[in-house]
C-alpha positions in Angstrom: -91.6 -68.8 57.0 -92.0 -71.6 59.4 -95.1 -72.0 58.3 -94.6 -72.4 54.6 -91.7 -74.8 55.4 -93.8 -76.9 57.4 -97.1 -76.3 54.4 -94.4 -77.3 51.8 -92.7 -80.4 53.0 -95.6 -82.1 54.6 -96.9 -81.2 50.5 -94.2 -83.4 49.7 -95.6 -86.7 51.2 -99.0 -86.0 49.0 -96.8 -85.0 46.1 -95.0 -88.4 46.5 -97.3 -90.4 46.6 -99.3 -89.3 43.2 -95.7 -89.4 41.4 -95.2 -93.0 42.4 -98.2 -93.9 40.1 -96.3 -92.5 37.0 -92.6 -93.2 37.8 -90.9 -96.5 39.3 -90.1 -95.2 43.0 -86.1 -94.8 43.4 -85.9 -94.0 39.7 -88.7 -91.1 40.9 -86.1 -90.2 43.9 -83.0 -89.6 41.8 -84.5 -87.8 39.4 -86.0 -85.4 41.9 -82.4 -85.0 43.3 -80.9 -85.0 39.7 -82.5 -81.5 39.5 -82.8 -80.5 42.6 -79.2 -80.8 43.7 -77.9 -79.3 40.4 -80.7 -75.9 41.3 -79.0 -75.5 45.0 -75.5 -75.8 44.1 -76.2 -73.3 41.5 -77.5 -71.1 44.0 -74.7 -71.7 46.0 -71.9 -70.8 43.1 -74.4 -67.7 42.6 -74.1 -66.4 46.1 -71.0 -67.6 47.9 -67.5 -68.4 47.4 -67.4 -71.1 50.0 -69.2 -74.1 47.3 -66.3 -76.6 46.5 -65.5 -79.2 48.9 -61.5 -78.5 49.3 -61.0 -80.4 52.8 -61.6 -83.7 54.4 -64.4 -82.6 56.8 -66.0 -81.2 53.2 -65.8 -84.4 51.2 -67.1 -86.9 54.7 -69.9 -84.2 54.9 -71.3 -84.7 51.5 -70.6 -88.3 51.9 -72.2 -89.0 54.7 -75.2 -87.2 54.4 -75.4 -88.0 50.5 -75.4 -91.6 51.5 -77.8 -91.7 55.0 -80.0 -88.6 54.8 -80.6 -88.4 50.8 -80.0 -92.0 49.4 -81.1 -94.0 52.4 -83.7 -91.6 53.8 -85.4 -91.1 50.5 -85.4 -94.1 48.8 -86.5 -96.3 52.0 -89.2 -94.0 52.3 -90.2 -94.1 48.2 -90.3 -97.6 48.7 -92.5 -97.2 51.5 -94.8 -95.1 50.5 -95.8 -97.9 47.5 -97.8 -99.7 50.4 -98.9 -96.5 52.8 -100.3 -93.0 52.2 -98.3 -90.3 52.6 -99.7 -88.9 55.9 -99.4 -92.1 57.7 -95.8 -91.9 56.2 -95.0 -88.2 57.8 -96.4 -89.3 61.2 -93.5 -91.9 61.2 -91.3 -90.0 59.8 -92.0 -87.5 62.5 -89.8 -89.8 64.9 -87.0 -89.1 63.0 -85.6 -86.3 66.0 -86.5 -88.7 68.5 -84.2 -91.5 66.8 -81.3 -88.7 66.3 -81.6 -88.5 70.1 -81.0 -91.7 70.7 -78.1 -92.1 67.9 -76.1 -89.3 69.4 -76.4 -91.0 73.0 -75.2 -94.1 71.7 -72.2 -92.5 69.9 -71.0 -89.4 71.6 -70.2 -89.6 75.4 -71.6 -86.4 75.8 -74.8 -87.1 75.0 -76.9 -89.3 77.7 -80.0 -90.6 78.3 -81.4 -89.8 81.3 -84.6 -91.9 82.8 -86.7 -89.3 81.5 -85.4 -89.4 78.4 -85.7 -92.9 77.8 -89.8 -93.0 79.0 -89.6 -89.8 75.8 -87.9 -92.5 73.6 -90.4 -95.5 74.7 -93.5 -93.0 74.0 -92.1 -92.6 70.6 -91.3 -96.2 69.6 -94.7 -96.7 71.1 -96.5 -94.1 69.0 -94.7 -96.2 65.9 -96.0 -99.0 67.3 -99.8 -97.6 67.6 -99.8 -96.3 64.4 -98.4 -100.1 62.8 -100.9 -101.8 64.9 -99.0 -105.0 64.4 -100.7 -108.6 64.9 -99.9 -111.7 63.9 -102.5 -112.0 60.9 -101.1 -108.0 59.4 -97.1 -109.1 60.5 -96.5 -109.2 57.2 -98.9 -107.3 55.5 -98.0 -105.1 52.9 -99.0 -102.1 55.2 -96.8 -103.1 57.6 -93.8 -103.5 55.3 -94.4 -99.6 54.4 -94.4 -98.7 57.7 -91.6 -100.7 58.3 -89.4 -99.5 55.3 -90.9 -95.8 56.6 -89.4 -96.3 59.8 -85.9 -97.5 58.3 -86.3 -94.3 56.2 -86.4 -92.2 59.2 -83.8 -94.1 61.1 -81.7 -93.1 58.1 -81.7 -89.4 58.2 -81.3 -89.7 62.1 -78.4 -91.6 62.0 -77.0 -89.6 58.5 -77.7 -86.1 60.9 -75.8 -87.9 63.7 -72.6 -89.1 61.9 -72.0 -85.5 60.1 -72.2 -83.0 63.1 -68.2 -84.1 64.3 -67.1 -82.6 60.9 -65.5 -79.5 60.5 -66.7 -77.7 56.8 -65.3 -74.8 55.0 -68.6 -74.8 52.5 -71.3 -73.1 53.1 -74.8 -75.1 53.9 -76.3 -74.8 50.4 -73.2 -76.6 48.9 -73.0 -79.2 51.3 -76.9 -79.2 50.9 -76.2 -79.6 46.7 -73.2 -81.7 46.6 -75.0 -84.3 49.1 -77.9 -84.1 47.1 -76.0 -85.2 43.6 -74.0 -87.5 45.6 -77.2 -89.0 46.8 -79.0 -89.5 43.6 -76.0 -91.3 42.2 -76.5 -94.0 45.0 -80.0 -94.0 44.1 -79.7 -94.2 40.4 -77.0 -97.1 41.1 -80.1 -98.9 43.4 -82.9 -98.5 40.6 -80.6 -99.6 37.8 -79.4 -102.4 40.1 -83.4 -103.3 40.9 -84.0 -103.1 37.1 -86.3 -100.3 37.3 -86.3 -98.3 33.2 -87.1 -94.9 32.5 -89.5 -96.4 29.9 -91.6 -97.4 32.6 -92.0 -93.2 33.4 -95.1 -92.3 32.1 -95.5 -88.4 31.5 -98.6 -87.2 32.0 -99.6 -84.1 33.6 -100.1 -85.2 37.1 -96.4 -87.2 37.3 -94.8 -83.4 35.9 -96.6 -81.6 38.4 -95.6 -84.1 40.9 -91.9 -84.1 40.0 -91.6 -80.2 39.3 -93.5 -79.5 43.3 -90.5 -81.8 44.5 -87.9 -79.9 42.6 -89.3 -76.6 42.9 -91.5 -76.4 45.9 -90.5 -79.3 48.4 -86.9 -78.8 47.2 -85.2 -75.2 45.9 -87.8 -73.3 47.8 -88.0 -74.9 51.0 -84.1 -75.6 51.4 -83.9 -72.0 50.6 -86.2 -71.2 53.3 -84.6 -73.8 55.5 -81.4 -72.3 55.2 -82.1 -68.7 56.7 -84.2 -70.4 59.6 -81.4 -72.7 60.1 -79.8 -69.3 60.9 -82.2 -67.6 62.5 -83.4 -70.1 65.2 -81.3 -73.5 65.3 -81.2 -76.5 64.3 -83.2 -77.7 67.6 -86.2 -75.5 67.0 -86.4 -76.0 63.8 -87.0 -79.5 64.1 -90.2 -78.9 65.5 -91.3 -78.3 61.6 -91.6 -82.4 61.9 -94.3 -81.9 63.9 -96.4 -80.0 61.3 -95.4 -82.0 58.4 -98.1 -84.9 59.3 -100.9 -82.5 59.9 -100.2 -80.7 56.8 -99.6 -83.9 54.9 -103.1 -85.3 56.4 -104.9 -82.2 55.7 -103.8 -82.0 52.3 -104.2 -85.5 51.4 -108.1 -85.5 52.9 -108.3 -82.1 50.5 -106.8 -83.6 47.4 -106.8 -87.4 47.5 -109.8 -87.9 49.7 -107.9 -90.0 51.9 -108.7 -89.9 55.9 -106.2 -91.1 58.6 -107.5 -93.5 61.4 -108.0 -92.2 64.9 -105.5 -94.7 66.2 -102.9 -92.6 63.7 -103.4 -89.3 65.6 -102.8 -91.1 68.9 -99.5 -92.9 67.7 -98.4 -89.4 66.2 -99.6 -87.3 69.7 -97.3 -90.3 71.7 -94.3 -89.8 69.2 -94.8 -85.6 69.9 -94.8 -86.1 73.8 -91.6 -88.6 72.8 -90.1 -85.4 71.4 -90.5 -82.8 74.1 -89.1 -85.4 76.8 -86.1 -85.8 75.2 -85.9 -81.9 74.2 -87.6 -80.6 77.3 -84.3 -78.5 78.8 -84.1 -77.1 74.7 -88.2 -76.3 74.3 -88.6 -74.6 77.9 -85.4 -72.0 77.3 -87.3 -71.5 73.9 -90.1 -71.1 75.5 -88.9 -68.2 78.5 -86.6 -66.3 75.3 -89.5 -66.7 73.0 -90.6 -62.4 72.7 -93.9 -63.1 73.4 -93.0 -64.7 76.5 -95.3 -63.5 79.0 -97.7 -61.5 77.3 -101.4 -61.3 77.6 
């Protein structure tokens, strides 16, 4: 199940970016949570009495994570993908757990850096910085904008993740998932209308409905579903290791179906921003390791 999460998210950046050549891209990003959040929260009124947001913790939830980790998170990185391919897009997107690190420290008291922690967070701002392979002449290239907008995208979820956790909800997590996703594309439609972006400009052809129905379907209902009972069975901390899969899957797949190759200096930035990772999670990733049931055998 790990597996097919990571196989169909990292789809998504691929998926993404052969939509964005039919549909203008924030337009493309609330529609794809138009139908997506109506499918979970239908699922959630289906299979739990827990789906209506009755408290305050409920409502700042869905807020919160409807404004940062859908609205922000997803149309930054529509945006960005316009100017890079997807797979360069999931490597920088992959620093996303790295930057939630770093928001927590900075805003609970609990949480610290320690030393080694923040070498973990410089190998990761590095590995952003290998893959952007910024100079003077490509500043302001419009490859550098993506990555740019790509890295606001994932600073967005980071922060969005960060801000929620303090709040105490009675819903269960595909409602808070649903709600948060129509809250979301609200902000978004409210962008692309704002930006003057027209569903005229949508054109239907096979290739944007298969696009739009994997990131409903696939990327969406299916995968949160499958998020949801590993979000159970393993943790939150674990299973943020399925960022790590993501840009190998999306690289793979976009070599596969769009012909496209990533540069070498792309799998360097993206093995810094992993070694980033398991600095700042090392305590988390070595218990995994020791209680992991194959621990230990040949």
């Amino acid at each position: 199940m790990f597996a097919l999460l990571a196989l169909f998210w990292g789809g998504s950046f691929v998926s993404i970016d052969v939509g964005l050549h039919h549909f203008p891209p924030l337009l493309f990003a609330a529609v794809r949570y138009d139908v997506a959040g109506l499918l979970i929260l239908g699922y959630a009124t289906a299979t739990t009495d827990r789906w209506k947001p009755k408290h305050k913790g409920d409502v700042l939830a869905v807020l919160t994570i409807g404004a940062f980790v859908i609205a922000g998170h997803h149309s930054l990185l529509y945006l960005g993908q316009e100017h890079v391919p997807g797979a360069l897009a999931a490597v920088v997107v992959s620093l996303s757990p790295v930057l939630t690190a770093v928001f927590a420290s900075a805003l609970f008291a609990d949480e610290h850096v320690t030393p080694l922690s923040a070498v973990g967070l410089l190998c990761g701002v590095v590995g952003v910085a290998i893959v952007a392979n910024p100079t003077p002449a490509n500043l302001l290239s419009t490859d550098a904008v993506g990555i740019g907008l790509v890295f606001l995208a994932a600073a967005s979820f980071a922060l969005g993740s960060v801000l929620s956790q303090p709040f105490e909800t009675g819903i269960s997590v595909p409602a808070l998932q649903g709600w948060s996703m129509l809250f979301g594309s609200v902000l978004i439609h409210a962008v692309s209308l704002g930006t003057g972006e027209s569903p005229t400009a949508i054109d239907w052809s096979l290739p944007a409905v298969a696009s739009l129905t994997y990131l409903v379907l696939v990327s969406g209902v299916v995968a949160f579903l499958i998020y949801f009972h590993l979000l159970d069975a393993i943790g939150a901390t674990e299973l943020n290791l399925v960022g790590y899969l993501e840009p190998v899957v999306a690289t793979l797949l976009s070599w596969v179906v769009l012909g496209e190759l990533v540069a070498s200096t792309t799998v360097i930035g993206f093995a810094a921003i992993f070694t980033g990772f398991a600095l700042l999670k090392r305590d988390v990733l070595f218990d995994f390791v020791r209680t992991s049931p194959n621990a230990g055998r040949a």
